[in-house]
C-alpha positions in Angstrom: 0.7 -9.4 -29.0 3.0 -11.9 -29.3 2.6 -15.5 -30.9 3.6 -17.0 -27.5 1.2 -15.2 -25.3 -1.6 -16.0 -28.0 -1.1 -19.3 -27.3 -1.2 -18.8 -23.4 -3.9 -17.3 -23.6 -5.9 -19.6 -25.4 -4.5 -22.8 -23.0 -5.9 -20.7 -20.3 -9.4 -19.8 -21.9 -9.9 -23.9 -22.7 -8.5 -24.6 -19.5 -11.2 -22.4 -17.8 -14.2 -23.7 -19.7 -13.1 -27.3 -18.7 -13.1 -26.1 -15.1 -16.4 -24.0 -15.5 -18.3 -26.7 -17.1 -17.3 -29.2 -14.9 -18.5 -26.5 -11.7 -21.8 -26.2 -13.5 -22.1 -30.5 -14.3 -21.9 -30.7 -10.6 -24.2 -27.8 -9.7 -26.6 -29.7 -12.0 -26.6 -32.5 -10.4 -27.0 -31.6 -6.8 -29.8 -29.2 -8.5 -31.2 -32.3 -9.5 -30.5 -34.1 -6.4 -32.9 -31.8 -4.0 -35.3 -30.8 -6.7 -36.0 -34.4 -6.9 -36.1 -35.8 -3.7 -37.4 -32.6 -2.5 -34.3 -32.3 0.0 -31.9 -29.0 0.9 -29.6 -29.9 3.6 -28.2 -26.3 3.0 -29.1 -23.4 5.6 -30.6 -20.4 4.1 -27.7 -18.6 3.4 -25.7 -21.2 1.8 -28.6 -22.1 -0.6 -28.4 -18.6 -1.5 -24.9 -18.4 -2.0 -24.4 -21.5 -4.6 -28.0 -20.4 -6.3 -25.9 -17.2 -7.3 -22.9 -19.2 -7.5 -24.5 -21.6 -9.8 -26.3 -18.6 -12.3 -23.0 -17.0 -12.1 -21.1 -20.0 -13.6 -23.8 -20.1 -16.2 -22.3 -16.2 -16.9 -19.4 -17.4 -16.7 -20.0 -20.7 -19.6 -21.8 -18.0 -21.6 -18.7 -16.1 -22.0 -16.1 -18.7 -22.3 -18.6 -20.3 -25.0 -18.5 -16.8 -27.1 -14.8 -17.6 -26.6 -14.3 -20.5 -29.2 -12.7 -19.3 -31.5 -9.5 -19.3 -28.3 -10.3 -22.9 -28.7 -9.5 -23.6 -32.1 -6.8 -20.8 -31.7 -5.0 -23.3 -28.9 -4.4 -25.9 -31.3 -3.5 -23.2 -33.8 -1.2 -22.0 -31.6 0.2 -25.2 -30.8 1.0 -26.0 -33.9 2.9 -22.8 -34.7 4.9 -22.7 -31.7 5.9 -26.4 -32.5 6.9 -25.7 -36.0 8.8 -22.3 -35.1 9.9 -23.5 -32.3 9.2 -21.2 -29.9 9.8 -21.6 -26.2 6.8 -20.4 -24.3 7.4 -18.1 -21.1 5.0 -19.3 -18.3 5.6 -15.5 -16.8 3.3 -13.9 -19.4 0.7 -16.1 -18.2 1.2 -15.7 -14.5 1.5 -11.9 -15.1 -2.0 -12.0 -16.2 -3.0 -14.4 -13.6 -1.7 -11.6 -11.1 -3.2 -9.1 -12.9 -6.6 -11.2 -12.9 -6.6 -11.9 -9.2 -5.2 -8.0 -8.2 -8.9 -6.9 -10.3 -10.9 -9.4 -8.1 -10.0 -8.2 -4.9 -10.0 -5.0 -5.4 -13.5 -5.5 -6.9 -14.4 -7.8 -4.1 -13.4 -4.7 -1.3 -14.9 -2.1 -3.5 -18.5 -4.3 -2.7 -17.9 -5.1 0.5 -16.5 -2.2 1.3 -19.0 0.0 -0.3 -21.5 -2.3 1.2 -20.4 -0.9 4.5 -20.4 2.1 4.4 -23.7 2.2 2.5 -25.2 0.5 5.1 -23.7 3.2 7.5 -24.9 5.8 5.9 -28.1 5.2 5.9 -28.4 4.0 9.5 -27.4 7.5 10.1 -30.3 8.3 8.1 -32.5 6.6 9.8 -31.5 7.7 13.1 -31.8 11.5 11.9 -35.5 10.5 11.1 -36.0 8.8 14.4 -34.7 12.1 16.7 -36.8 14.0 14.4 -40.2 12.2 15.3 -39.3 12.6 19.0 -37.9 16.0 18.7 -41.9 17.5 17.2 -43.7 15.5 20.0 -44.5 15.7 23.1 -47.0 12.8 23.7 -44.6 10.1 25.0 -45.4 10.8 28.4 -48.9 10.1 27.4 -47.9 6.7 26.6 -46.2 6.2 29.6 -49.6 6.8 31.6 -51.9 5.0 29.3 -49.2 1.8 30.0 -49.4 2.5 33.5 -53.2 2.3 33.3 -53.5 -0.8 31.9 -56.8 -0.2 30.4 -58.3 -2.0 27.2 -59.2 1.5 26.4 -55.5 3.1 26.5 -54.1 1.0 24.1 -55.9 2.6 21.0 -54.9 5.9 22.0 -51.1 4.6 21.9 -52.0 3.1 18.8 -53.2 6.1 17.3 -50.3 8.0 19.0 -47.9 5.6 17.1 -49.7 5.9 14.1 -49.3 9.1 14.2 -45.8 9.6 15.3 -44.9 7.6 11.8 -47.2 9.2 9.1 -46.8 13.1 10.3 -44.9 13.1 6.6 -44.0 10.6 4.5 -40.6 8.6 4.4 -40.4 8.3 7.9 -39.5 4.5 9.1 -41.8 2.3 11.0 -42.6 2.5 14.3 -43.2 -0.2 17.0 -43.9 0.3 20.3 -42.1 -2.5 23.1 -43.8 -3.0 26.3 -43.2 -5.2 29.1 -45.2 -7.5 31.3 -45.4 -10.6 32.8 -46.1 -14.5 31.9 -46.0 -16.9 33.9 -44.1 -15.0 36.4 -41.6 -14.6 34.0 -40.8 -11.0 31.5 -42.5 -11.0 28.2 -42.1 -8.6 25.8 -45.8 -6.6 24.1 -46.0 -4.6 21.0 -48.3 -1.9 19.6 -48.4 -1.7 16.1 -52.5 -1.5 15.5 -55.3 -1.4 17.9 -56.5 -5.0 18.2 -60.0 -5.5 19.8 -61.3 -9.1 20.9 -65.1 -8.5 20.4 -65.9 -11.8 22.3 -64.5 -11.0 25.3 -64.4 -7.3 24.8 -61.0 -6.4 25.8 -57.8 -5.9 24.0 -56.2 -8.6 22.6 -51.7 -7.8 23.5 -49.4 -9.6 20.7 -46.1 -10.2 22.2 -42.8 -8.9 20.5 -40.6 -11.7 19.4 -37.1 -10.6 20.4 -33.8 -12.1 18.8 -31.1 -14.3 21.1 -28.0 -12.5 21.7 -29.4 -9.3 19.0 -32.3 -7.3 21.2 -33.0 -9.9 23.8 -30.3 -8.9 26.4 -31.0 -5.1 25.4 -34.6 -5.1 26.3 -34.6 -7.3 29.1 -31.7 -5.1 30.5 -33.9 -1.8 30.1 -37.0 -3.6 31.8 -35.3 -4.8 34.5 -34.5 -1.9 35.6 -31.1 -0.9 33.9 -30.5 2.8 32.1 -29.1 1.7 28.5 -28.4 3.7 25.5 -29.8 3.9 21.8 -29.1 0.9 19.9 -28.2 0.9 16.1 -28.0 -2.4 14.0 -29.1 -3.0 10.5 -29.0 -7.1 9.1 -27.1 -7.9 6.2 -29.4 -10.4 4.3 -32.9 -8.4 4.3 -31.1 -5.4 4.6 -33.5 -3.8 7.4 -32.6 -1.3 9.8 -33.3 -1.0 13.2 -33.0 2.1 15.8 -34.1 1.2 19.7 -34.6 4.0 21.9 -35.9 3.8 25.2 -37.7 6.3 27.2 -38.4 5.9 30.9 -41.6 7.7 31.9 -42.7 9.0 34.9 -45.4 6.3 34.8 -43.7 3.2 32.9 -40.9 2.1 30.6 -41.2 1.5 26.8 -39.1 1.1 23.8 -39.5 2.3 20.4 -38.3 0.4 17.6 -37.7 2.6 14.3 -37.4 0.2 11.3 -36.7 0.8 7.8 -35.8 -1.5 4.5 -33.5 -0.2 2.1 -32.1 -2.4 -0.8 -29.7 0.1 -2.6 -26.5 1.4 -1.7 -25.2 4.6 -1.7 -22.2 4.0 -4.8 -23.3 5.0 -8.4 -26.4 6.3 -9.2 
C-alpha cells in the first residue's frame, strides 16, 4: 500500500472518530436530558431506533478507539508526505469511500430484503397450519349454532372447541375466535379465547376484541355487515406477529377466526 494512501487512510480514520464521538457526546446528553427530567418526546419507534443508533455508535467508538495507532500514523504520515513531497490523490480516498457506501447498501438490502421475504415465508407457514386445523374438523358449524343460541352455557363448548382446534399437536398458532353483537345500537366486536364465568351473576362474562383503525377494523366490520370477504394475511414489523383471518359464514351465524403466531427469526443463515 502506498505511502499516500496510508496517509488517507489515517485522515479518514481520525476524521471518523471526531464525527463518532461527537454523535455519541450528543446522544449522551439527550440520554441525560429524558433520564433526568423523566421526559421522551420520541414515539416508540424512534426511541428504539436512536437506543440502537446510540449502542451502535458505541461499536462504532470501540473500533475506531482500537484504531490509534491510524492516529499517530496521520501525523506520521503527514510528516512524510511533507518531507518527500508527495502529492496526495483524493481519488484513492473516494475509491474507498465508494467502495464503503456500495458494501452498506448492499448490506442494508440484503436485511431488508431478506427481512421480507422471511416474513413471507413464514406467513405462508402459518397459513398452511391454519387450512390444516380447518381441513381435520368438522365442528365449526357447531359454533355457528352455539352463537346463534346465545346461551351462557354455549360459550364453553366453543371455548373448548377452540381449545381444541389449537392443541390437537403442538406448533400450531393461536387461535381466537371474533364474534359480533351489538352496544349501544352500534357493532362490537366479542372474542373467545377461555371460558369466562361471572359467579355473581351467573352468566358468562363476553370480552370484546379490540380491532385496529384502518388494519382489521374495516375487514371485520365488512364481513358482519353482511359483505362476503376473503382470507386476510398480514404480519407487523415491530413485534414481528403474524396474523391469518378467515371467516366462515354458518348456517346459523357469522364468525371469524384469527390464527396468530410470533416468530423472531428469519429464514437467512442458520
Amino acid at each position: 500500500m502506498q505511502l499516500e494512501t496510508k496517509a488517507q487512510i489515517a485522515k479518514a480514520t481520525l476524521s471518523l472518530l471526531t464525527i463518532v464521538a461527537s454523535l455519541f457526546l450528543l446522544g449522551v446528553l439527550v440520554f441525560v436530558l429524558c433520564a433526568g427530567l423523566n421526559i421522551n418526546p420520541f414515539r416508540e419507534t424512534t426511541t428504539s431506533f436512536l437506543i440502537a443508533a446510540f449502542v451502535g455508535l458505541i461499536g462504532v467508538a470501540a473500533v475506531l478507539v482500537l484504531l490509534n495507532v491510524a492516529t499517530n500514523l496521520s501525523l506520521i504520515a503527514d510528516a512524510k508526505i511533507t518531507e518527500l513531497r508527495i502529492e496526495t490523490r483524493p481519488r484513492v480516498l473516494r475509491k474507498w469511500s465508494v467502495a464503503f457506501g456500495i458494501g452498506a447498501v448492499i448490506l442494508a438490502g440484503l436485511v431488508f430484503a431478506g427481512t421480507y421475504f422471511s416474513k413471507e415465508k413464514y406467513l405462508r407457514v402459518v397459513r398452511q397450519q391454519a387450512d390444516e386445523v380447518l381441513k381435520t374438523n368438522k365442528s365449526l358449524e357447531d359454533v355457528s349454532r352455539l352463537l346463534a343460541s346465545g346461551q351462557s352455557e354455549d360459550y364453553k363448548r366453543i371455548a373448548n372447541i377452540c381449545t381444541f382446534l389449537q392443541n390437537q399437536r403442538s406448533g400450531l398458532p393461536q387461535l381466537t375466535l371474533i364474534y359480533s353483537g351489538k352496544f349501544a345500537d352500534k357493532l362490537a366486536f366479542y372474542k373467545v379465547e377461555y371460558y369466562e364465568w361471572n359467579s355473581k351473576t351467573n352468566a358468562y362474562t363476553p370480552t370484546y376484541f379490540t380491532c385496529t383503525q384502518h388494519v382489521d377494523c374495516e375487514y371485520l366490520t365488512k364481513f358482519f355487515s353482511g359483505e362476503s370477504i376473503d382470507v386476510m394475511q398480514r404480519y407487523t414489523i415491530g413485534n414481528d406477529q403474524f396474523y391469518i383471518y378467515i371467516p366462515f359464514i354458518g348456517k346459523e351465524a357469522r364468525f371469524v377466526l384469527l390464527f396468530d403466531r410470533r416468530n423472531n427469526y428469519g429464514k437467512i443463515g442458520s
